[in-house]
N, C-alpha and C positions, 0 to 999 in steps of 0.2 A: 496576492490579496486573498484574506482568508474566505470563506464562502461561507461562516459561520460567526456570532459574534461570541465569544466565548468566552465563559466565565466561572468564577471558583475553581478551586484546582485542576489543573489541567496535566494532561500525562500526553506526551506522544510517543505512539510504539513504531519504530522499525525493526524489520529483521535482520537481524546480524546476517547470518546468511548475504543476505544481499546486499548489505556493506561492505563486506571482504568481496565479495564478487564485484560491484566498482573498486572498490581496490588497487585488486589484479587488473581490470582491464586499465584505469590510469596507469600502474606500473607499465604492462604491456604498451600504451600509447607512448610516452616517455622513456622509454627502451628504442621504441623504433625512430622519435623523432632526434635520439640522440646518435641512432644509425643513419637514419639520414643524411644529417647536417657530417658526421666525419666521413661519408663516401662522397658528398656529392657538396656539401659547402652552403652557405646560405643560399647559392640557387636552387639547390632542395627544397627550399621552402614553399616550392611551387606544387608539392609534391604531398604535400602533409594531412590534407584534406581529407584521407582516408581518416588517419590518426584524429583529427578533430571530431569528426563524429563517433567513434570510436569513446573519444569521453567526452561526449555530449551523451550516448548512447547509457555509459557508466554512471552519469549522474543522474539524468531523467528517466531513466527504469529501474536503477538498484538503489541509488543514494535519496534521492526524492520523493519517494513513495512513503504516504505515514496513512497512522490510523490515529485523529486527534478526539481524544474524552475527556468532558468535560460538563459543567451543568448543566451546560446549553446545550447539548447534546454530541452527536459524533460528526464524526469529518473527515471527509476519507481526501486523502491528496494521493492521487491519480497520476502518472507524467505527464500530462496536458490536461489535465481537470481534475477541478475540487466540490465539492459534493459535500453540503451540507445536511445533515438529519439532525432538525429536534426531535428529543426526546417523543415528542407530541406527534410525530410523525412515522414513530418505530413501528412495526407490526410486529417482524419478528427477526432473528437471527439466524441468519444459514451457514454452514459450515463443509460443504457437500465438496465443491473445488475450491473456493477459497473463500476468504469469511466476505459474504454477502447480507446487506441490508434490504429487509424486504418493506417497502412504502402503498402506501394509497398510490404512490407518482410512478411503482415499478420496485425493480429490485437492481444495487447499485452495490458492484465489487470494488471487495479494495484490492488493490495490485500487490500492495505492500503485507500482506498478509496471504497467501495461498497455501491451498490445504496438502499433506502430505501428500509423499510417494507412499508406494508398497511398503519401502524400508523405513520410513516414517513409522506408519502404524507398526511395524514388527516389532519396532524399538519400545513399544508401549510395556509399564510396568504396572503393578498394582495402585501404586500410591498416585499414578497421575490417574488415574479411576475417581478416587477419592476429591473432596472436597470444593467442585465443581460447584457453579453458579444452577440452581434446581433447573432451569432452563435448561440448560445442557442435558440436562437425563432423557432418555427416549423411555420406552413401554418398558417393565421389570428392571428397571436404573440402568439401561443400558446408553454405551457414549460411540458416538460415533465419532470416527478415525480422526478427525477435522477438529473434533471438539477437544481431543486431549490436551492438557497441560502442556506434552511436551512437543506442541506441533508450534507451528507458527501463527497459522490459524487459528489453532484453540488459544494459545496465549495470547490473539487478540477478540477473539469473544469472550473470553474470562473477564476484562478489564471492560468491554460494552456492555456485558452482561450483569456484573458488579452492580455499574454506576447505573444502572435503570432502574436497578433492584432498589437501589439505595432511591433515586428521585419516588418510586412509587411510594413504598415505604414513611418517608419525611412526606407524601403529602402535597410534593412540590408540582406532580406531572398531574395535568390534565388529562383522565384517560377519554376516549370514543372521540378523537379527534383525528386521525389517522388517516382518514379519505380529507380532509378539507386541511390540515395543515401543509405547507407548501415545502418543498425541501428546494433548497438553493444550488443551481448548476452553474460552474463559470470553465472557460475556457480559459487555458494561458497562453494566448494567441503568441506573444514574444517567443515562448521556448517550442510553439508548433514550428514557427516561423524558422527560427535558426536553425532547427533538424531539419527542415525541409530545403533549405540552401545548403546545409552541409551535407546533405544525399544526393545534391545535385550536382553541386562543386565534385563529389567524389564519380557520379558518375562522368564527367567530364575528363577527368584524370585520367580514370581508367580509358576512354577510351581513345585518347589521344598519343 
C-alpha cells in the first residue's frame, strides 16, 4: 500500500544496477534448487530454505526498492517501508551516501538510490557537470560525487529536484510549511514477516 496519494505524472526510478544483481541472485537460487532436487530428489525439498531467502533477499533489497515522483510529492519504497514526502514537507536534498530527504520529521534514505563508490565519481565526465537541477550546485558551481548524472543517486535527485522546481515554479507548493507538514511511514509488516521465518527456517537447516 502506497504511503502517498499520488497524482499527475508519475515516474518510478530503480537502479538497474540492482535489478541485474536480483537477477543473478534468482539465477543463482534456481541453479541450486535445480541441484538440489537432481541429487537429493523431492526430499530435498526440505533443504531449500536457504535458497528461499536468497530470493526473498533478491527481491526485497534489489528488486523492490524505488524512488516514486510525482505531484504529490516523493516516495521512497524501502524493503520494509514506504515513506511518503509531500512536496510541503521537503526541506532539502542530500546526495552525500545515498540520495536522502531531509523533513521537519528527520531525514529519510532511499535504498534504491545510493550514492557512488571511488570508481563512480572517477567515471565522472564534463557533460554530466552540466545541466543539473541549480540545487545540485554547491559554492563556485561545484557538484558533489552523489549529485552527478551519471550516478544513481544523482539520477534520482535530478528527477526530485526537477519536480519541486516545477511545483514551486506553477505556484502549486505551499512554501514555510515544512516543520508542521506530516510525512507518511508505513511498515510492510507481511514481507518483514516472511524474511523473518525464512531466516529462521534457514537457520534451522543449517543446523540440523
Amino acid at each position: 500500500m502506497s504511503a502517498l496519494q499520488h497524482a499527475g505524472p508519475t515516474v518510478v526510478f530503480k537502479a538497474r544496477s540492482n535489478r541485474l544483481l536480483a537477477v543473478a541472485l534468482w539465477v543463482l537460487a534456481g541453479l541450486g534448487l535445480v541441484v538440489t532436487l537432481v541429487q537429493a530428489g523431492v526430499p530435498g525439498l526440505r533443504f531449500v530454505s536457504p535458497l528461499a531467502l536468497m530470493a526473498w533477499v533478491a527481491w526485497a533489497l534489489f528488486w523492490r526498492p524505488a524512488v516514486v515522483v510525482s505531484d504529490a510529492g516523493v516516495e521512497l519504497v524501502n524493503p520494509v517501508r514506504r515513506i511518503g514526502v509531500p512536496w510541503e514537507a521537503l526541506a532539502f536534498v542530500d546526495t552525500k551516501y545515498a540520495l536522502t530527504l531531509g523533513t521537519g520529521a528527520g531525514r529519510f534514505t532511499a535504498w534504491a538510490a545510493p550514492g557512488p563508490g571511488a570508481m563512480g565519481a572517477r567515471r565522472a565526465r564534463p557533460e554530466h557537470l552540466t545541466g543539473l537541477p541549480e540545487s545540485s550546485y554547491g559554492p563556485e558551481r561545484t557538484v558533489r560525487p552523489g549529485d552527478l548524472g551519471s550516478t544513481v543517486s544523482g539520477q534520482a535527485a535530478i528527477l526530485v529536484r526537477r519536480r519541486w522546481a516545477e511545483q514551486v515554479d506553477h505556484g502549486t507548493l505551499e512554501t514555510g510549511r515544512v516543520e508542521e507538514t506530516p510525512v507518511a511511514r508505513t511498515v510492510s509488516w507481511g514481507i518483514l514477516a516472511l524474511g523473518l521465518v525464512l531466516a529462521a527456517a534457514t537457520v534451522v537447516t543449517f543446523a540440523a
